[in-house]
N, CA and C atoms as a LAMMPS dump frame, in Angstrom:
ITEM: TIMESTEP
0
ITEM: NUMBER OF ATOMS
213
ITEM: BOX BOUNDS ff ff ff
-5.0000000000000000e+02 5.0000000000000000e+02
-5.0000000000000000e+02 5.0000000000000000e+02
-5.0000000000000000e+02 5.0000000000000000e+02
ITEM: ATOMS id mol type element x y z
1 1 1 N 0.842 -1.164 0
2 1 2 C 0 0 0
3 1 3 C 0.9 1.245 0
4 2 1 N 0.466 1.68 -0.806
5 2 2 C 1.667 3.198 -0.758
6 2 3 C 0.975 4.455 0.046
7 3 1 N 1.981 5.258 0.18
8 3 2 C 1.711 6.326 1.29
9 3 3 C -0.215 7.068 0.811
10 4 1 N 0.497 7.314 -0.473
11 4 2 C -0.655 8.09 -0.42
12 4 3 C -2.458 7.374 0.049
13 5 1 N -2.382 6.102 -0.615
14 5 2 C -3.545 4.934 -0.264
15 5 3 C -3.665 5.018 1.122
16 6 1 N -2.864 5.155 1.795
17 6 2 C -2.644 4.536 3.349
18 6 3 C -3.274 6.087 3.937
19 7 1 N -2.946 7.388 3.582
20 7 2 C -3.969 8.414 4.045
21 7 3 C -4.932 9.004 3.298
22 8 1 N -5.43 8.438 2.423
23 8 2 C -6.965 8.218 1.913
24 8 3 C -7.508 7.452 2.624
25 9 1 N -7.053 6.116 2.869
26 9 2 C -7.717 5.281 4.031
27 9 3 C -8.071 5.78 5.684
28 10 1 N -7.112 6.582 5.753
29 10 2 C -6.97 7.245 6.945
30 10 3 C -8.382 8.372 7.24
31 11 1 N -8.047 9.591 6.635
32 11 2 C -8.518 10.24 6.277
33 11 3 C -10.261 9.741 6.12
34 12 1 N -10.627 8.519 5.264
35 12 2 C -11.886 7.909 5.323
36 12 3 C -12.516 7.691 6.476
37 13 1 N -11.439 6.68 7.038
38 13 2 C -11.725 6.555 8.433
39 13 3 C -11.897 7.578 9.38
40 14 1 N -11.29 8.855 9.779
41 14 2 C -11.438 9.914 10.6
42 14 3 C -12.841 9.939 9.942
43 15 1 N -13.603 10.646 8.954
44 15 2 C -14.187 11.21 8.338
45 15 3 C -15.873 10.003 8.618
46 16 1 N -15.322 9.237 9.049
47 16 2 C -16.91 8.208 9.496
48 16 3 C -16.767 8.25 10.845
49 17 1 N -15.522 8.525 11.471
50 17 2 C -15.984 8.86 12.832
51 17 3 C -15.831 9.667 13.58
52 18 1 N -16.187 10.965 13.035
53 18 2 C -16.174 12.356 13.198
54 18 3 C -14.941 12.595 13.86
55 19 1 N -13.781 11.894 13.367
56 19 2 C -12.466 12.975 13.791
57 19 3 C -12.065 13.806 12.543
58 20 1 N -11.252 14.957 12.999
59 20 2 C -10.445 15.515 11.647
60 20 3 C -9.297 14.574 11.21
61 21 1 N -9.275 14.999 10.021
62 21 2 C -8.052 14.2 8.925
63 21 3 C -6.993 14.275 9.417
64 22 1 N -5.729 13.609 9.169
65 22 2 C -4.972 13.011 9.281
66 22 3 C -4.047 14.572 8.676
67 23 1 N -2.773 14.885 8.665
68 23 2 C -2.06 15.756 8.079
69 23 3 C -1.755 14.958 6.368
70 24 1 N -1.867 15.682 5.488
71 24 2 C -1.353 14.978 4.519
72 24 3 C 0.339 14.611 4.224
73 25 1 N 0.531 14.094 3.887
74 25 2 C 1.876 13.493 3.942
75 25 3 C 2.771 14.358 3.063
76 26 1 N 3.932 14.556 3.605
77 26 2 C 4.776 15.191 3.134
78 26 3 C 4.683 16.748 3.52
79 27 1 N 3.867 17.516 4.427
80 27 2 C 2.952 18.267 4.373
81 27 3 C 4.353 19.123 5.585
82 28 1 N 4.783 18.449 6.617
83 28 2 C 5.836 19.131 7.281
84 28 3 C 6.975 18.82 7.251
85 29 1 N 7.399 18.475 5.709
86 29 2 C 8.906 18.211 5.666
87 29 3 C 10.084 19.036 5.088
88 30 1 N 9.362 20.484 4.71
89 30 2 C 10.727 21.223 4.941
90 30 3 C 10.889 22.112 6.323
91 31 1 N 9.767 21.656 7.45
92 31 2 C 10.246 22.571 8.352
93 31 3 C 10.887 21.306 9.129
94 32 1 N 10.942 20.013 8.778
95 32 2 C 12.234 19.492 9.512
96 32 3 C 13.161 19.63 8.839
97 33 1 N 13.659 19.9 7.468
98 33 2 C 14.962 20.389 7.143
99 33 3 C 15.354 21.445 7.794
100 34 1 N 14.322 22.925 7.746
101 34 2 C 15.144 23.838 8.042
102 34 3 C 15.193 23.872 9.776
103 35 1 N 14.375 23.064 10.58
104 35 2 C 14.804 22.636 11.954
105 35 3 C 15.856 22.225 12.322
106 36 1 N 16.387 20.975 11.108
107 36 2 C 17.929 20.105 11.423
108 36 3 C 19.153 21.136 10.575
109 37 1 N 18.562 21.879 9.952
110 37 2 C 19.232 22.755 8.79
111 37 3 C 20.209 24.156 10.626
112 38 1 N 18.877 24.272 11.47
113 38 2 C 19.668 25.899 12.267
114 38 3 C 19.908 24.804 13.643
115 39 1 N 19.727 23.18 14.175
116 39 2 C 20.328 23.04 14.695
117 39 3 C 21.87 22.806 14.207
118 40 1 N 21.966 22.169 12.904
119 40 2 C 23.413 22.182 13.166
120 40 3 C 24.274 23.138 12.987
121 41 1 N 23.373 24.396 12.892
122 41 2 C 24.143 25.752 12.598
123 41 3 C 24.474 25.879 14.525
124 42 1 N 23.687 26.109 14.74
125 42 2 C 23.786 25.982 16.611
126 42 3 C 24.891 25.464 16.949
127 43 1 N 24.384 23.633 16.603
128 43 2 C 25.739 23.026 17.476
129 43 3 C 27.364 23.559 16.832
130 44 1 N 27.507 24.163 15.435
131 44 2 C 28.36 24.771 14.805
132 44 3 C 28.825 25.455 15.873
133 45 1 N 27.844 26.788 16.226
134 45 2 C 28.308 27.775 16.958
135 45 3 C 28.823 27.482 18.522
136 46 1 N 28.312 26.633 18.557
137 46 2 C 28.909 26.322 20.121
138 46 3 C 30.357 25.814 19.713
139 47 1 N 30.597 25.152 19.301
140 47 2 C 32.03 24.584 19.309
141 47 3 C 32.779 25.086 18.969
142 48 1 N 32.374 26.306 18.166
143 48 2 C 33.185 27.677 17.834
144 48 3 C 33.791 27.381 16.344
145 49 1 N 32.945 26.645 15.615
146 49 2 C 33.478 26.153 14.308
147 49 3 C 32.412 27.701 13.432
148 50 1 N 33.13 28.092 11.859
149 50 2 C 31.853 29.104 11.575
150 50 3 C 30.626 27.739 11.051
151 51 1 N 29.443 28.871 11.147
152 51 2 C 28.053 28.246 11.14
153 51 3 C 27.808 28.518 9.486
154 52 1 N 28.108 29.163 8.757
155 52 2 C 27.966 28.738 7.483
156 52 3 C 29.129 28.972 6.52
157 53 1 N 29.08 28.285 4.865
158 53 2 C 29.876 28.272 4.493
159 53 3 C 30.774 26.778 4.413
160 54 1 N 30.414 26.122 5.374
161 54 2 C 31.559 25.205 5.785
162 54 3 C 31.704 24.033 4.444
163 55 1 N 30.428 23.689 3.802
164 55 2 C 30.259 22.766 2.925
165 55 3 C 31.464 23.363 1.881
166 56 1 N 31.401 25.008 1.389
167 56 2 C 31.871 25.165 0.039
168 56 3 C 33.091 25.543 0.317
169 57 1 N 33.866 25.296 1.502
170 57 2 C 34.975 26.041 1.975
171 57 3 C 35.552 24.535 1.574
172 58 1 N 35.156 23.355 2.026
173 58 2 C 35.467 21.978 2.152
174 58 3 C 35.898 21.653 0.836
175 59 1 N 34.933 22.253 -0.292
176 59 2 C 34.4 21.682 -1.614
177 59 3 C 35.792 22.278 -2.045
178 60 1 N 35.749 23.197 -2.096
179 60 2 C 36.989 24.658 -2.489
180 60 3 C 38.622 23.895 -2.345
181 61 1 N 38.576 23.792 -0.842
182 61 2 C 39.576 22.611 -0.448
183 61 3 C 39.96 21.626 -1.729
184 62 1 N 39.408 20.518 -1.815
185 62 2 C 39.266 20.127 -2.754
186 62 3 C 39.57 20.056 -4.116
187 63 1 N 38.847 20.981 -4.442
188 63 2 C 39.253 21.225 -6.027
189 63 3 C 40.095 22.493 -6.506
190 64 1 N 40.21 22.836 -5.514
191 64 2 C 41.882 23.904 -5.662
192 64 3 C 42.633 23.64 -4.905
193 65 1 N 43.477 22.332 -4.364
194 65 2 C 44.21 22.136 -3.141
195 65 3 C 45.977 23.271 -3.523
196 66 1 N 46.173 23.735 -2.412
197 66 2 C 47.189 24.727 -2.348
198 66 3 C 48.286 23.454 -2.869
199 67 1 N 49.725 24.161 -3.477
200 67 2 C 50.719 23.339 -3.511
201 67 3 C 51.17 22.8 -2.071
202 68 1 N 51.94 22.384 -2.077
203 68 2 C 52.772 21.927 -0.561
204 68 3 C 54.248 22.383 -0.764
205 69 1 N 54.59 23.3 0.523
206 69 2 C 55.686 23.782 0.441
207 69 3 C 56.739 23.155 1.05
208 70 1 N 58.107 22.672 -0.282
209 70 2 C 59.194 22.193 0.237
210 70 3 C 60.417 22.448 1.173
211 71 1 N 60.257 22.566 2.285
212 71 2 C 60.883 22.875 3.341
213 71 3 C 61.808 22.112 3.481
């Protein structure tokens, strides 16, 4: 049964026994991104790492790595 079947069924059911519907699915999933999106900006800031940026600083790393100096 796929999601959506499973809250049509739902939804039916509330609806014969006078509860309200069910949330539709998918319905609060970018406010858990941007929930897990400013905690890990948070836990960033506590540890004193910066809170943004960090992905393209990494990426940057990467694909322009500095030479290495022969000492």
């Amino acid at each position: 049964m796929s999601i959506t079947q499973q809250y049509v069924l739902d939804a039916y059911r509330a609806q014969r026994l006078g509860q309200s519907a069910p949330p539709a699915p998918g319905l609060h999933e970018w406010q858990v991104v941007r929930e897990w999106r400013d905690r890990r900006a948070f836990q960033a800031v506590v540890a004193e790492r910066p809170a943004r940026g960090r992905l393209r600083h990494t990426l940057g790393r990467w694909l322009h790595p500095r030479p290495r100096s022969t000492s």
